[in-house]
C-alpha atoms as one frame of an Amber mdcrd trajectory, in Angstrom:
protein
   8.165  -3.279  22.465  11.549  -2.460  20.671  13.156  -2.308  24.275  11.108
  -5.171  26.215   8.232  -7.350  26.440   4.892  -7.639  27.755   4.689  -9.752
  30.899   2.962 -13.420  29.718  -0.100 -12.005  32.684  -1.014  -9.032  30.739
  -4.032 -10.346  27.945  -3.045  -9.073  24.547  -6.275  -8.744  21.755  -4.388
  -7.379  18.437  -6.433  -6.110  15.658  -5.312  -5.230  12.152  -7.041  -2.902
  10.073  -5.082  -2.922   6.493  -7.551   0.056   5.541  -9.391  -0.256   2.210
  -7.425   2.959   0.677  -3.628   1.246   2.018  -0.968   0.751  -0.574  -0.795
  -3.299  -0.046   3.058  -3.076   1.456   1.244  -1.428   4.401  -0.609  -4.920
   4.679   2.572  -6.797   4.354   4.630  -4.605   6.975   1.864  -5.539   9.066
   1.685  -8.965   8.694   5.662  -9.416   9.159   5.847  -7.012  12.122   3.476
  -8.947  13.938   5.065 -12.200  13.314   8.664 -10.388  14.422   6.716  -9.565
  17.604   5.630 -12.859  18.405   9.111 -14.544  17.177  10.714 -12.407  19.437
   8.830 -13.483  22.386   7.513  -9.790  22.853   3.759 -10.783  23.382   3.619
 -13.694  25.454  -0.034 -13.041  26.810  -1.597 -12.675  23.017  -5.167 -14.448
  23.112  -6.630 -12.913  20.033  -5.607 -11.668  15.817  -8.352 -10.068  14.188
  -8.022  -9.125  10.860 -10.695  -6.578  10.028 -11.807  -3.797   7.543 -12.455
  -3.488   3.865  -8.979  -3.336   3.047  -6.996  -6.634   2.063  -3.694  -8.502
   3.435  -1.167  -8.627   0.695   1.180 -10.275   3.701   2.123 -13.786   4.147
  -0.638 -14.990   6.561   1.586 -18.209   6.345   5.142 -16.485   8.132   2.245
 -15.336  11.108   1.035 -19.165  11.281   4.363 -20.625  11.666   5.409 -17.831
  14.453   2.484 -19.052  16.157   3.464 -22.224  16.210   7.453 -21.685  16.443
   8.850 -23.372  19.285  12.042 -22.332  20.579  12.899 -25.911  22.352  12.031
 -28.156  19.613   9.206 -29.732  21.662   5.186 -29.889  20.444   4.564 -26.364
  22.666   4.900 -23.164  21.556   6.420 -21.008  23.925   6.651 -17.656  21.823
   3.041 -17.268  22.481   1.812 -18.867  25.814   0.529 -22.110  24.952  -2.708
 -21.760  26.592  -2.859 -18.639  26.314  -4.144 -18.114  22.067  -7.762 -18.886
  21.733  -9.365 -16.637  18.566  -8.165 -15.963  15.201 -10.684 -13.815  13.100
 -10.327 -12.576   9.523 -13.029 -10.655   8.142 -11.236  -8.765   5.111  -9.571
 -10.122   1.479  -5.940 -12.103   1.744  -4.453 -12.259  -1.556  -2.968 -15.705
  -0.212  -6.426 -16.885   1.199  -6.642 -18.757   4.296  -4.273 -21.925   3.048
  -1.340 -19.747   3.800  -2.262 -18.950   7.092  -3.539 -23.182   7.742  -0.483
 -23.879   5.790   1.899 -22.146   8.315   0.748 -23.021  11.406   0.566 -26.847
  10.385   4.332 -26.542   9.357   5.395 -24.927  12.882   7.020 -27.658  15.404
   4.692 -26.664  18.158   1.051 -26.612  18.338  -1.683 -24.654  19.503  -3.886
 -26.427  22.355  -6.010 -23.493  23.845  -7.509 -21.818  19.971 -10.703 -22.683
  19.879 -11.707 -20.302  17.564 -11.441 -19.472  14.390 -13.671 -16.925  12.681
 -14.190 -16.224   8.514 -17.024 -14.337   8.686 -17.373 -13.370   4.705 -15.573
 -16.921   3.681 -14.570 -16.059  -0.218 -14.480 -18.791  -2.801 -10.597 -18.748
  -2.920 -10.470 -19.778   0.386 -12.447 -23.586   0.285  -8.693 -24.305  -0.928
  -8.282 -24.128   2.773  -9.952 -27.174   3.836  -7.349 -29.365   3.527  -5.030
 -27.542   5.483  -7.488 -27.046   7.770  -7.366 -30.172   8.505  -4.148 -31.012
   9.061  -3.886 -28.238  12.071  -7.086 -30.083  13.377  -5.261 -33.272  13.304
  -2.264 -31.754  14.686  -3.820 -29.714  17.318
């Protein structure tokens, strides 16, 4: 992806696996390569980030929520990832951050995204009900 792009046709699913034994940079190179990828327009077709494993995300979930939600034109679309093409977000391992950063960056992108409709915490930790509020405000956003 260094020399091109995937066409916006071709579905991308992206998992992360930070690996319970990982040194926590490995987390954060992950988290900020991805975001590169999506800033630079590389993945156009991306429907789905998981986040799985035992290991934990020492990245900044919040620079992946505003790439999401980066728009290149100003407008309230994102056209770094196809707007209606993103529909599942799943994190099932630690974030140092919690889930705020991640809530907290997409609500501060200028575009929006209309086509998730999914969002999966499947071991919700207590640091994360700091979330809620916003939650929210990407709710209200849309």
């Amino acid at each position: 992806l260094g020399m091109g792009c995937l066409s916006p046709e071709v579905a991308v699913d992206l998992r992360v696996d930070p690996g319970e034994d990982e040194v926590d940079d490995h987390g954060r190179a992950a988290v900020q390569a991805l975001a590169a990828l999506i800033r630079n327009r590389k993945v156009a077709g991306l429907r789905k980030i998981a986040f799985e494993g035992g290991g934990r995300i020492e990245g900044s979930l919040s620079d992946l929520g505003q790439a999401l939600t980066q728009s290149d034109d100003g407008g309230v679309s994102t056209r770094l990832v196809g707007p209606h093409a993103f529909e599942e977000i799943q994190i099932d391992c630690e974030t140092v951050e919690g889930l705020s950063g991640l809530f907290n960056g997409i609500a501060s992108g200028r575009g929006c995204l209309p086509s998730l409709d999914t969002i999966c915490v499947p071991n919700l930790l207590e640091q994360d009900f700091v979330a809620a509020s916003p939650l929210a405000e990407c709710i209200t956003k849309g």
